[in-house]
N, C-alpha and C positions, 0 to 999 in steps of 0.2 A: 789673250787677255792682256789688259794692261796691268803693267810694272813699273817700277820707278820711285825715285826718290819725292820726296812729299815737296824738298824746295826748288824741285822742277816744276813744280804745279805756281808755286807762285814767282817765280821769278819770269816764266811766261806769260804770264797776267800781267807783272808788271812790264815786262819787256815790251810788247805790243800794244798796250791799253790804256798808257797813263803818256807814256810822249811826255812833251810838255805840259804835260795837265796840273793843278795845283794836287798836292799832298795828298793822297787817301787817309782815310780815318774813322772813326768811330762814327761820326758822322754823317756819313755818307749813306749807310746802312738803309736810311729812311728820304735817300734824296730823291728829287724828281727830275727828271728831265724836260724841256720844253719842250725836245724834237722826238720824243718817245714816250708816246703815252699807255696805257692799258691794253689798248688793241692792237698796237705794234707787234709785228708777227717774230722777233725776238725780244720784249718787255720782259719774258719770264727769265730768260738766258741772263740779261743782265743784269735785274735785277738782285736775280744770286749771284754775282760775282759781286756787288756790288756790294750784299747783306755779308760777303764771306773777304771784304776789307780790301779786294784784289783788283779794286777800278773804279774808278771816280769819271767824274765827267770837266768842264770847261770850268773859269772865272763865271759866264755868262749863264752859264743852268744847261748848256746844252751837253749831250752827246757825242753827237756830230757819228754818227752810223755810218753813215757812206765814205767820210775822209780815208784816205789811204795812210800807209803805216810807212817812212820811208829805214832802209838798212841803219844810217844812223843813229836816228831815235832809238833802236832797238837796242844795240850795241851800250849803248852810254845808259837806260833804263836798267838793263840788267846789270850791268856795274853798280847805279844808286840801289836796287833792291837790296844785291848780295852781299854789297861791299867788297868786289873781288879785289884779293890785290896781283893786278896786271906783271909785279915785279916776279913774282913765283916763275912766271913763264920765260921761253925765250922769245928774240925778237923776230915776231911774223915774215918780216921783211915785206909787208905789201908798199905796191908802187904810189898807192893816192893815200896814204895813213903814214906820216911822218913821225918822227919823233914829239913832235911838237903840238899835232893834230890832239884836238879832244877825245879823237874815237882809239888814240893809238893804247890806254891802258887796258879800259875794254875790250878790243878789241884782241888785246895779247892772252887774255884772261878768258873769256870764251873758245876760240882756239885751242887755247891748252885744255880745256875741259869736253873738248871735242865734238860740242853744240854746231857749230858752223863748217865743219868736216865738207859739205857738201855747198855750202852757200858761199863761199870765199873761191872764186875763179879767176885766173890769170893774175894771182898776188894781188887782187883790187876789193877793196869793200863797196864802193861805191854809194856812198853813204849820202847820197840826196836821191839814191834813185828808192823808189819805194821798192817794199817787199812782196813777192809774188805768191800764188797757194802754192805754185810747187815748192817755194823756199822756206813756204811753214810748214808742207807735210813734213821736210826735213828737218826741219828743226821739234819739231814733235814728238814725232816717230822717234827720236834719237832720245828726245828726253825724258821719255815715260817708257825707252825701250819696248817698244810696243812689240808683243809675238801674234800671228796666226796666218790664214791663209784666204787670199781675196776671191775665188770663185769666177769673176767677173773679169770684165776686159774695160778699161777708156779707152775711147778711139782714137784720141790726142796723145796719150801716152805711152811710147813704143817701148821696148825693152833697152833701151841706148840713154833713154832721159834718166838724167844725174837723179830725178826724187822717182824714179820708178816702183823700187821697193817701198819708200815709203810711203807714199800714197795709197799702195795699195796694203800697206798695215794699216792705216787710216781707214781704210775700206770693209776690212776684215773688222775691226774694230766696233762700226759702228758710229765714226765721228763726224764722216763724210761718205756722201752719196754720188758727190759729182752733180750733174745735171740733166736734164729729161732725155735728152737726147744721147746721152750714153760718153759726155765728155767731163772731163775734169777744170778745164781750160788753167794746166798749170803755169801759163805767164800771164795770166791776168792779175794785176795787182790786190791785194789782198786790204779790205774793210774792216774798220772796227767791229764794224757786227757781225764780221763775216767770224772772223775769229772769236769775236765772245761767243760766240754758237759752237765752235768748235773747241773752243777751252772749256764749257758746260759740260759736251760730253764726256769730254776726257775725263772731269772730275768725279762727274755723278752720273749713273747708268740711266739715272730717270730723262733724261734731255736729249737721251738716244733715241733716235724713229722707232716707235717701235713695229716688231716683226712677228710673223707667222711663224714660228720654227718649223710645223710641219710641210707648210706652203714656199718655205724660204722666202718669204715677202719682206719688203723694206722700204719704205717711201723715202726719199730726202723732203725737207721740210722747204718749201719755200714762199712768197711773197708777190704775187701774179695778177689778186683781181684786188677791188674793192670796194669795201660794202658804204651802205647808204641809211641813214634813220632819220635824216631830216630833210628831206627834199619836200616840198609843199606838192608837186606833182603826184607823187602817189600816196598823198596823205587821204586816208578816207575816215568819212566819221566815228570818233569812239575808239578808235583802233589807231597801233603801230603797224608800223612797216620794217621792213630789211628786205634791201637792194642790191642784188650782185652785180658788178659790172667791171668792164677794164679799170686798172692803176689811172687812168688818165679822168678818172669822172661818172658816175654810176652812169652815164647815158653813151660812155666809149665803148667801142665794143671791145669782147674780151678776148677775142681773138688777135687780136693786134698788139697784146702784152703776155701774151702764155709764148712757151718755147716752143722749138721745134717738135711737132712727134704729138702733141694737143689736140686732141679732137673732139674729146667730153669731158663732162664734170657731174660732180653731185655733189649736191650738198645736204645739211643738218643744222636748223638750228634747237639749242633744248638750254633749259635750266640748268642741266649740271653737266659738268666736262663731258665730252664724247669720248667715248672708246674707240679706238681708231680702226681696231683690230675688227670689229663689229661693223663699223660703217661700211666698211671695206667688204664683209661678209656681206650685207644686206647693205647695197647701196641705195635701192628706192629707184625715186625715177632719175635718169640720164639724160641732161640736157647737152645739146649740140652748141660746142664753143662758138662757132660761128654764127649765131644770129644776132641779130642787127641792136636787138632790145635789152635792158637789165631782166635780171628774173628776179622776179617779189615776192613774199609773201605776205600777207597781213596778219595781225594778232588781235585781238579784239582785247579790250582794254579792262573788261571782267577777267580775262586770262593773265593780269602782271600783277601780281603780290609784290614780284621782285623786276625791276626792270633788265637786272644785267643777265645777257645770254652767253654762251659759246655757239660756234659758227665756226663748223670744220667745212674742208673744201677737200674733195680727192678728183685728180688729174690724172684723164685714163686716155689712152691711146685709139687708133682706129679700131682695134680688136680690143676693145674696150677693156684692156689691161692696166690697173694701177700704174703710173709714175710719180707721183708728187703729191702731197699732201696740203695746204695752208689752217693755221690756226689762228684764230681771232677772238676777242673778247670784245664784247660792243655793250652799252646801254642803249633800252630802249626810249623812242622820246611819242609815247602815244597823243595822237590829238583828239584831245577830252573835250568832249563839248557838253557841258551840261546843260541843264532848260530854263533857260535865261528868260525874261521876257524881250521883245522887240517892236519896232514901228511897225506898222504894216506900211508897208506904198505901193503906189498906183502904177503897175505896171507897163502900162498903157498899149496894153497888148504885146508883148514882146516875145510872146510864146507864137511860135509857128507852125502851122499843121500841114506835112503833105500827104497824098494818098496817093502820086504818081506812079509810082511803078506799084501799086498793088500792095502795099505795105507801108504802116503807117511810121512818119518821121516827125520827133517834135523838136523843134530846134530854137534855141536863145541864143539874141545879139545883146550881148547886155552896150548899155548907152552909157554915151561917155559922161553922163554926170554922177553913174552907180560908181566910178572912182572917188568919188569924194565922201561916199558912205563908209567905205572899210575896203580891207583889202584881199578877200577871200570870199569866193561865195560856192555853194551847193545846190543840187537839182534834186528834188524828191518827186517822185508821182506812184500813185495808183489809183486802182478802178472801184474804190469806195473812199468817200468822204472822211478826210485825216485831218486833227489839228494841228495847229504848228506845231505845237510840243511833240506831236508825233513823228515830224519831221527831221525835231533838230537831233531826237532822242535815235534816229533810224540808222542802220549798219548798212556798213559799205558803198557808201554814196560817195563817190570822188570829191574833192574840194581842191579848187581851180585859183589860180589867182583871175584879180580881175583884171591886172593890164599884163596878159602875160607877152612873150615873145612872141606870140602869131598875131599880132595886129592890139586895136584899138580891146579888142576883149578875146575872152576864150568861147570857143561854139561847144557847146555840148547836146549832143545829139544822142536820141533815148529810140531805140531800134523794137517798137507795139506791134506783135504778128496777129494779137487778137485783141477783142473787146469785149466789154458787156454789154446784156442784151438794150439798152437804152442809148451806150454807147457816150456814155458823159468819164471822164477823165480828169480827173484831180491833182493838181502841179505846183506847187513851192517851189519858191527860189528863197535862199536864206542870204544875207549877206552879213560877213564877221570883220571884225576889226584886226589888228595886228597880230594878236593875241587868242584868237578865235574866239572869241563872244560875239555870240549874234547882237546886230546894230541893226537890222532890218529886215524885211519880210516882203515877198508877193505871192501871191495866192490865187489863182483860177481855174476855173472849171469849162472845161473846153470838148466838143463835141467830135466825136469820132465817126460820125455815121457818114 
């Protein structure tokens, strides 16, 4: 369990989190960051450090999540939290921290407090190089004296490496998982967000993965795919969307941003937070990381009282074993199309009918002067006689732009295995403005025999 003095908790916060950042304060409590919004897969982590006066962000509103933390920032942060005075101690005697140096009173004053016991090698601080995980499990570990015992093994980290033990207190802990593939990567340098994820658990039990105790289960938390609610592509009438797909663009694949060891996923979206314990129990259905497309679902737009969702993610192996978990918060952004009135126009035949191979195809080239109507259109058909308003009011009908990326328009192609007995066929085409209000209309009746 963890132990430790309460102004370890914040002198760590400030040590790593504020850098050169302007002042924390009472203010901050309710600040926002540009580069981290709601859905940001650590928002909640920093947010409480944030409401708990222990990290601020830039001059500029930002964050900055990914910047790295270098040894000297670190050193001279914790001197401005504590007010250590450097002079209590003796002289470290390191080779690049002279008397003179900014880092040298800090740096006498951590030392003697026995914080850096394990991150001070060959007399050097080396204070432009940044800070690595294995030099914050060390410094962690040491400063919440963390006790228990890890179970598990990193494959990166042998019994020789200087944070061995304490990484794997960390482990035992609950603060850190490491990574899917069973590595710690203790010389990769160490990120703002990486650490406010990791000072969250320390503080509060609640920002811990949570676990099976009977199962011994654990996920580490991470930041792999990303989701989609406004792409016009999979907008269909009346209804929302949510899009999974790689970090690179709902249409990346996901395979090519999960880690090693990645082989499926499932997902959840609902109204109110997921239980992770449960998702994990009853995952549903298991889609294969490697296919080529986002996986959608649609919401029908009678289903959003409330727009904003959770969207959990769990990352399971070839033997379809849990490794990693992702959390998100999204709003939804539905395309409402209510029953507007509009033009009708003269198609001029532009529906196509084949019966070549046995089966019937109806295909629209929309003309290049339907770009100057709006910039959206939709396909409706069936085999009894609809009005527009039947049309515009109808679910699940894709909506296409009209100059999109395959050419002068989009084809949409309606796949009729049967008919009725007369064999007449009823077809709208709707076309909407920026904003989706219909601006237009065509309408014919087309013969299937």
């Amino acid at each position: 369990m963890v132990r430790g003095k309460q102004r370890f908790i914040v002198l760590l916060a400030m040590f790593l989190l504020t850098g050169s950042l302007i002042a924390v304060g009472p203010g901050f409590a309710k600040a926002k960051f540009v580069d981290v919004n709601e859905s940001y897969w650590a928002s909640e982590e920093i947010s409480f450090l944030v409401e708990k006066g222990v990290i601020g962000g830039y001059k500029d509103q930002t964050f900055r999540p990914g910047e790295n933390i270098t040894r000297g920032q670190a050193v001279i942060m914790i001197a401005r939290a504590f007010k250590l005075d450097g002079s209590k101690y003796k002289d470290p005697g390191l080779k690049d921290v002279g008397k003179t140096s900014p880092y040298y009173l800090p740096v006498k004053a951590l030392i003697g407090e026995g914080i850096l016991t394990e991150v001070i090698t060959e007399s050097k601080l080396l204070p432009s190089k940044s800070l690595t995980r294995g030099e914050m499990a060390s410094i962690v570990a040491k400063a919440y004296k963390l006790e228990g015992n890890y179970k598990g093994q990193f494959k990166d980290v042998g019994k020789t490496h200087f944070a061995y033990d304490d990484i794997n207190l960390l482990a035992a802990n609950n603060i850190t998982f490491g990574f899917a593939d069973k590595t710690f990567r203790p010389n990769k340098p160490l990120t703002r967000v990486e650490f406010s994820v990791f000072l969250a658990r320390a503080i509060d039990d609640r920002f811990k993965t949570p676990s099976d105790d009977e199962k011994s289960v654990s996920l580490p938390k991470v930041d792999l795919v990303g989701l989609d609610t406004d792409n016009p592509y999979y907008w269909t009438t009346n209804q929302a969307h949510v899009a999974l797909g790689g970090k690179g663009g709902v249409l990346s694949q996901i395979k090519d941003y999960v880690q090693p060891g990645m082989e499926f996923l499932a997902w959840k979206v609902s109204e109110k937070p997921i239980n992770l314990s449960e998702m994990m129990g009853k995952p549903g259905r298991i889609d294969t990381i490697g296919r080529n497309s986002a996986i959608i679902t649609h919401i029908s737009s009678e289903e959003i009282s409330d727009p904003k969702r959770y969207v959990t993610v769990i990352f399971y192996d070839k033997d379809k074993k849990p490794l990693a978990y992702q959390e998100n918060v999204i709003t939804l952004k539905p395309a409402i199309i209510t029953q507007t009135s509009a033009d009708k126009i003269d198609g001029n035949g532009i529906f196509k009918v084949d019966n070549s191979r046995g089966v019937y195809f109806i295909s629209t080239n929309l003309p290049a002067n339907y770009q100057t109507l709006g910039s959206y259109y939709s396909l409706h058909g069936s085999y009894s006689d609809f009005t527009y308003n039947d049309a515009i009011s109808a679910k699940g009908d894709r909506i296409f732009k009209i100059n999109d990326s395959f050419g002068l328009s989009a084809v949409a192609i309606t796949n009729f295995k049967e008919t009725n007995k007369d064999g007449k066929f009823y077809i709208t085409l709707v076309i909407y403005d920026q904003n989706l209000k219909p601006v237009a209309y065509v309408k014919e009746e087309l013969n299937l025999n």
